[in-house]
LUMLUMGU-352387 format. One record per residue (C-alpha): residue in one letter; chain; x, y, z. Coordinates in Angstrom, 1 decimal. Example, Ala and Ser with C-alpha at 12.3 -4.5 7.8 and 13.67 -1.06 7.14 Angstrom:
2
   kekol   lumkol       px       py       pz
       A        A     12.3     -4.5      7.8
       S        A     13.7     -1.1      7.1
end
This chain:
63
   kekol   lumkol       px       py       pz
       X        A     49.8     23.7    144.6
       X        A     46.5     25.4    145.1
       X        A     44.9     25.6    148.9
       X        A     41.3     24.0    149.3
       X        A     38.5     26.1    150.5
       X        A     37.4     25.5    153.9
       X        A     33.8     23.4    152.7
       X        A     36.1     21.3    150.1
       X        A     38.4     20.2    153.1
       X        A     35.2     19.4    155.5
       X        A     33.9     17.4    153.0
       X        A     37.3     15.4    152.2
       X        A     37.3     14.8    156.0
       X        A     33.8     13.3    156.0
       X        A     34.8     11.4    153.0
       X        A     37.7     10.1    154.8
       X        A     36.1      9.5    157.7
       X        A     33.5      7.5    156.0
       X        A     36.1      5.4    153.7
       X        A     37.6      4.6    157.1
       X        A     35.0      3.1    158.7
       X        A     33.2      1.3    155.5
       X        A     36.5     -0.4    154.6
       X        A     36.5     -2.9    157.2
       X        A     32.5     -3.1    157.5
       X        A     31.9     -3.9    154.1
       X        A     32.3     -7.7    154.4
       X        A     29.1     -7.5    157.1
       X        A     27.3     -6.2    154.2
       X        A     26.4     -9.5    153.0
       X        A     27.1    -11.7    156.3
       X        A     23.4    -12.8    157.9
       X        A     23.4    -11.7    161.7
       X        A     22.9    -14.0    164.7
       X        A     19.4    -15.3    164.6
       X        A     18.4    -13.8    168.4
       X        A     19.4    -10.1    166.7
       X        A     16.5     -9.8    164.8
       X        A     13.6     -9.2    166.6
       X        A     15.0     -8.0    169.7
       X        A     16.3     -4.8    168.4
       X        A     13.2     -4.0    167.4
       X        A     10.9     -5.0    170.5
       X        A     13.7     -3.2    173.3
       X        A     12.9      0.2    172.2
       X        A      9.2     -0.1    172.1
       X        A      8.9     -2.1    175.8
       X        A     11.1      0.6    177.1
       X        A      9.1      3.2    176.2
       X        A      6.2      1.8    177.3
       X        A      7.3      1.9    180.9
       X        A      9.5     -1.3    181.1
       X        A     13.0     -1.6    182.3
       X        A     15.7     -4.3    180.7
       X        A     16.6     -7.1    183.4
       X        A     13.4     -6.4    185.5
       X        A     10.4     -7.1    182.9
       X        A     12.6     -8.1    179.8
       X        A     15.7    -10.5    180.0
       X        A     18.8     -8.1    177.9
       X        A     21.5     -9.8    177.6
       X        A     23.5     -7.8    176.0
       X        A     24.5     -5.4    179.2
end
């Protein structure tokens, strides 16, 4: 049996890490999101950095 070199087994790592996580996500692929999700996750970042804070000028709800 021939022994990989060190960059061959970092790179079957990654690809096992990745294989491990895009099993089980790849039925969202397809799935819409919740309607609120869509617009939010894009306004939060700009409010906040423009100065304003979640739960005292924006209402997050999601912590």
């Amino acid at each position: 049996m021939r022994r990989l070199s060190p960059r061959a087994r970092s790179a079957l790592a990654v690809a096992l890490v990745l294989v491990a996580f895009g099993l089980p996500l790849r039925g969202l692929l397809r799935g819409p999101g919740p309607p609120m999700e869509e617009g939010f996750m894009l306004v939060f970042p700009e409010r906040v950095l423009a100065g304003d804070l979640p739960n005292r000028d924006f209402l997050h709800l999601y912590g």
